[in-house]
RODO-2510 file (C-alpha; in nm, 4 decimals, decimal comma):
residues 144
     n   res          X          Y          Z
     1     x     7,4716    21,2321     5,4258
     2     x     7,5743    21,2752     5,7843
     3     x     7,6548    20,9754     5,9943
     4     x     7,4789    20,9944     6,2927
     5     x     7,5978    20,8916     6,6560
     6     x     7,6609    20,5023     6,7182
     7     x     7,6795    20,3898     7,0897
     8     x     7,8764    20,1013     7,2563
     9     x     7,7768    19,9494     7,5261
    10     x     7,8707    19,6894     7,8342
    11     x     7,6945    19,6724     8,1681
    12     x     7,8154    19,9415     8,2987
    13     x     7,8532    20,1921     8,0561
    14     x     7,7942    20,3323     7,6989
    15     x     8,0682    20,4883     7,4831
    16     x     7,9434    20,6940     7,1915
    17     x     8,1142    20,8282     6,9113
    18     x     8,0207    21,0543     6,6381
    19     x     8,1677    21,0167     6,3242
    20     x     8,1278    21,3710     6,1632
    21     x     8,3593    21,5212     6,4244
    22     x     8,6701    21,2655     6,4423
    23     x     8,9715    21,4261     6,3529
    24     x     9,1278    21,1448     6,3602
    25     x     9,4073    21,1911     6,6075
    26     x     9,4197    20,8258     6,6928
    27     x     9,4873    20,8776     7,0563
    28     x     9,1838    20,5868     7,1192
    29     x     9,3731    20,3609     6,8621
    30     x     9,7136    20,3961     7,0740
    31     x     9,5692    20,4187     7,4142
    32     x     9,3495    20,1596     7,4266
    33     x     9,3687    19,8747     7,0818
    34     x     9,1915    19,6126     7,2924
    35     x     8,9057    19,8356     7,2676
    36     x     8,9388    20,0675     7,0059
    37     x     9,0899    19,8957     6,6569
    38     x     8,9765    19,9477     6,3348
    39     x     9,0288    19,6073     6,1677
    40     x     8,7340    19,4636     6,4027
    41     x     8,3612    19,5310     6,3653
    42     x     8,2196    19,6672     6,5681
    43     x     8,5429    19,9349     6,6047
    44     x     8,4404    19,9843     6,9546
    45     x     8,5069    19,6819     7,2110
    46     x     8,3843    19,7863     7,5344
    47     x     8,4596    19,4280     7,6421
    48     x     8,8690    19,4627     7,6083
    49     x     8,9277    19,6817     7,9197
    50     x     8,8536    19,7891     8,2348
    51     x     8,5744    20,0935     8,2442
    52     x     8,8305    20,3052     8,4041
    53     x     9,0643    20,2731     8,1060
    54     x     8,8219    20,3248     7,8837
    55     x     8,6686    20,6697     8,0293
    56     x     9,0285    20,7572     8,0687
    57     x     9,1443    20,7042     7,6991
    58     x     8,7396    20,8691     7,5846
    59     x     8,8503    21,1588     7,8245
    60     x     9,1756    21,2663     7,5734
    61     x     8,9570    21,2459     7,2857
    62     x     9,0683    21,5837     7,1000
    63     x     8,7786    21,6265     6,9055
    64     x     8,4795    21,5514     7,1060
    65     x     8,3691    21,2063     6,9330
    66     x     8,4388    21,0109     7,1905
    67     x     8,1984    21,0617     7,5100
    68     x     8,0678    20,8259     7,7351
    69     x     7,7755    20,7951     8,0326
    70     x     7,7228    20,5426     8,3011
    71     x     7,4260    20,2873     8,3186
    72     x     7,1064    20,4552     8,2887
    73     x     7,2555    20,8344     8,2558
    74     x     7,1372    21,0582     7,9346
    75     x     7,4307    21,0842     7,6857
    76     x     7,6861    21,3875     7,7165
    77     x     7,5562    21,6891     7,5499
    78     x     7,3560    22,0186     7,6607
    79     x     7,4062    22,1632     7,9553
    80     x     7,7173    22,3533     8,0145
    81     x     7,8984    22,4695     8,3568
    82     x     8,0451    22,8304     8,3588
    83     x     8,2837    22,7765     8,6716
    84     x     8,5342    22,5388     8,5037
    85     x     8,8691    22,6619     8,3715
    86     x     8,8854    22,6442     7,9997
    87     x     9,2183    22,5053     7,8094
    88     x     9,2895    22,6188     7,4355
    89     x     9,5626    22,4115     7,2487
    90     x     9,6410    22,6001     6,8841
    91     x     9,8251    22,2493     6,7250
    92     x    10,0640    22,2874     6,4483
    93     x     9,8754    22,2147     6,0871
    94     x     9,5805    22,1058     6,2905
    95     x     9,2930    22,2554     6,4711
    96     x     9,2071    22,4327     6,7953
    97     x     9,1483    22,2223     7,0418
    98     x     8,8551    22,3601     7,3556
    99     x     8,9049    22,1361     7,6804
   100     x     8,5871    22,2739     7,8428
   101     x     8,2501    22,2664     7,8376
   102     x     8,1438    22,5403     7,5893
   103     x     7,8444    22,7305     7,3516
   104     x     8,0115    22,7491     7,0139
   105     x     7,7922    22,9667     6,7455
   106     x     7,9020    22,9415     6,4253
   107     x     7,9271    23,1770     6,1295
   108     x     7,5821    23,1416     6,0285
   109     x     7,4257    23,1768     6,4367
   110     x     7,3990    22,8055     6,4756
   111     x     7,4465    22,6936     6,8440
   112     x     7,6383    22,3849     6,9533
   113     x     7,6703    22,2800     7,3004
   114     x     7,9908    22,0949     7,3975
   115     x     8,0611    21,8962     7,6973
   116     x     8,4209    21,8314     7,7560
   117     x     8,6384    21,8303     7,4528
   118     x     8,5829    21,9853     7,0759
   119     x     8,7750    22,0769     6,8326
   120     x     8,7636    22,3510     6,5782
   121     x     8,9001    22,3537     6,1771
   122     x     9,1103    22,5929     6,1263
   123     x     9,1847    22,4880     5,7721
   124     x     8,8689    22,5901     5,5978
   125     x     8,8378    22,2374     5,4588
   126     x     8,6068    22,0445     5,6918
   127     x     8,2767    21,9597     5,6105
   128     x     8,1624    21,9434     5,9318
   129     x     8,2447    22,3503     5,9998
   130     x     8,3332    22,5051     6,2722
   131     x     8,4460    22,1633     6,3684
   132     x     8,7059    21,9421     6,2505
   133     x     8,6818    21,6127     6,0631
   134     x     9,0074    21,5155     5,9892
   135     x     9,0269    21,6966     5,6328
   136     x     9,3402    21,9121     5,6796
   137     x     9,5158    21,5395     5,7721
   138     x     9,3847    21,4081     5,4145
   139     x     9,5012    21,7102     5,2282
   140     x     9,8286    21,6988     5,4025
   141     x     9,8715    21,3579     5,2439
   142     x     9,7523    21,4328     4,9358
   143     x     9,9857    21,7237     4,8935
   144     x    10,2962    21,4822     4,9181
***
């Protein structure tokens, strides 16, 4: 059963994150572990920082979890701009990483819309295809 988007929010805005495409780079846990720390429930403190800290640290999410929207703004998702530069990072052991706003169709002609950050398994074990979820990092464990 997929987990389906949760949402944070303070006055000013709402941080979402979706579970089913984490990798699991922990780049929220060391930027920001007033706000984002996994031995508190709720994970997600929107409370522990300053909203510009917050959209910064959201901003270098690698995967696309992480997204956020001001005060009475729709959440991040379907339109796309085609005048932006788009960034590709291949990591080592890991996946590809799209800083862009994108239209990914996947093996089977499914169409996913991406605003800002996604990132793509290149591992063949995710079961959250074409994106990542973190798997290749548990197999890598596993394996030693």
């Amino acid at each position: 059963m997929e987990e389906k988007e949760k949402s944070y929010s303070n006055n000013e805005i709402t941080v979402y994150w979706k579970p089913a495409l984490c990798s699991h780079s922990t780049i929220c846990l060391h930027g920001l572990p007033n706000v984002f720390n996994l031995n508190v429930k709720p994970w997600i403190n929107v409370y522990g920082a300053p909203n510009k800290d917050i959209i910064n640290v959201v901003n270098k999410c690698p995967s696309g979890a992480l997204s956020y929207s001001y005060k009475n703004e729709k959440p991040p998702q379907t339109e796309i701009s085609s005048n932006q530069e788009v960034k590709v990072n291949i990591l080592k052991d890991g996946p590809i990483i799209i800083k862009a706003d994108c239209k990914i169709v996947d093996a089977n002609g499914k169409t996913f819309y991406k605003k800002g950050t996604c990132s793509l398994c290149t591992c063949g074990l995710s079961k959250e295809k074409p994106f990542c979820d973190g798997s290749h990092y548990d197999n890598q464990i596993r394996q030693k």
